[in-house]
N, C-alpha and C positions, 0 to 999 in steps of 0.2 A: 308646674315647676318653672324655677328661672335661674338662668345663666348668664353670668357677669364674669364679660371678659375684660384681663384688666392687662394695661402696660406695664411689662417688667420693670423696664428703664427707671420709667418716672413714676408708677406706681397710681398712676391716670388710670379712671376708668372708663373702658376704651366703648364696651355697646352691653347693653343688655338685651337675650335673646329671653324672649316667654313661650314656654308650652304648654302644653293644656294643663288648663288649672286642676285644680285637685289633686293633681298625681302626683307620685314621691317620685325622685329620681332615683332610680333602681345604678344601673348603668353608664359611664360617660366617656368615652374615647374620643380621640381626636384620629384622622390619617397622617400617616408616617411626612407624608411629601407635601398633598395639599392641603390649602387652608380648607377644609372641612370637617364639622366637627356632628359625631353620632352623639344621639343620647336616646335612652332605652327607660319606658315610665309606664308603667299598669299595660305590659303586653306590648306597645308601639314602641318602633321604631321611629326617631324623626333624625331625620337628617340636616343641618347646616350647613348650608356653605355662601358664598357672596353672590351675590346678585349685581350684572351688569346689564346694565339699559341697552337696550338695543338703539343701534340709529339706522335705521331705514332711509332714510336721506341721504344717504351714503351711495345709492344705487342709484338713483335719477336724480338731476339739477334740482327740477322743477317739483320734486316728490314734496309733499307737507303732511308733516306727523300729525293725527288728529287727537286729541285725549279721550273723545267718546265718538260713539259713534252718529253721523249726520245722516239726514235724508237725502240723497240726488238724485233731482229729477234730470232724466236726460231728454234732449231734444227729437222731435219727431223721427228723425233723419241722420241722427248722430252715427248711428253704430249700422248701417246700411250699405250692403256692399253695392248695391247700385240704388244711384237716388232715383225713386219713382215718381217725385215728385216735379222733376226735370222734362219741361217740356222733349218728345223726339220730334227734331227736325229728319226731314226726309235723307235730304244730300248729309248729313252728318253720320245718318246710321249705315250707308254705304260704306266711308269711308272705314268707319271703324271695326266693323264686322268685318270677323279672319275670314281668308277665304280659305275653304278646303279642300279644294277640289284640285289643288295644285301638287304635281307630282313630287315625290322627295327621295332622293335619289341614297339610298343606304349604303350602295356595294360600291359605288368609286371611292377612290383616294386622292387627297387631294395634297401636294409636299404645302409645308406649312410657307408663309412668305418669310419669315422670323425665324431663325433659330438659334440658339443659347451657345455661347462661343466653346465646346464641345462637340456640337456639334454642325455636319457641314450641309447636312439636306438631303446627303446622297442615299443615306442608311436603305437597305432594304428589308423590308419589314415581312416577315417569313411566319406560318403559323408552327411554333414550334412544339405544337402537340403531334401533329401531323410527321415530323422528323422524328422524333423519338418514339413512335408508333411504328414508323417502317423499320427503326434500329430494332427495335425488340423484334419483330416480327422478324426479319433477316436473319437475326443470332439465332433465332429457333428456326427458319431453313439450314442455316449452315450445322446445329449440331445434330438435325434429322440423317 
């Protein structure tokens, strides 16, 4: 079957839609809102509606839309989180190897140098699970 959409106005015809040959159009609805249009032919349903092109280019500068797909070869050492290929100097892998063995101190506190014009530095900083655990705990001494 096929369907020839045509301009009210000027009485133009606007696209012709083809579905599969042979069938008789049983069915044809359009939706209330959007531009899509159902039509119903030997059992199928097919649906119409517009088609817009994607632009993928839109996400990165440098991104280039391909029409088929190409072969890429990548380079030995492209995608390599460390190049093996990179001579190791002696004095270079000292410096750059963390050392571990260095202690890190968890439990101090340290006042920040900066702080946001709210606030003045002095705050003291209280664990307030610890406070609201002796409050509950004390209202069930007091009503024992």
């Amino acid at each position: 079957h096929s369907i020839f959409i045509w301009e009210r106005n000027t009485g133009g015809l606007v696209k012709i839609i083809n579905g599969t040959k042979g069938e008789i159009l049983k069915y044809l609805t359009c939706h209330p809102i959007r531009p899509i249009i159902y039509s119903v032919s030997g059992g199928l349903i097919s649906v119409w509606n517009n088609s817009f092109p994607e632009c993928w280019s839109a996400y990165a500068p440098n991104f280039k839309e391909l029409e088929e797909n190409i072969e890429y070869e990548e380079q030995e050492n492209e995608f390599d989180i460390e190049d093996e290929d990179k001579p190791l100097l002696s004095h270079q892998s000292d410096v750059n190897t963390p050392k571990y063995s260095e202690h890190v101190d968890i439990l101090s506190f340290e006042k920040p140098i900066y702080c946001s014009s709210d606030e003045d530095g002095n705050e003291i900083h209280i664990n307030a699970m610890s406070i609201v655990g002796e409050e509950i705990f004390n209202d069930k001494e007091d009503s024992i």
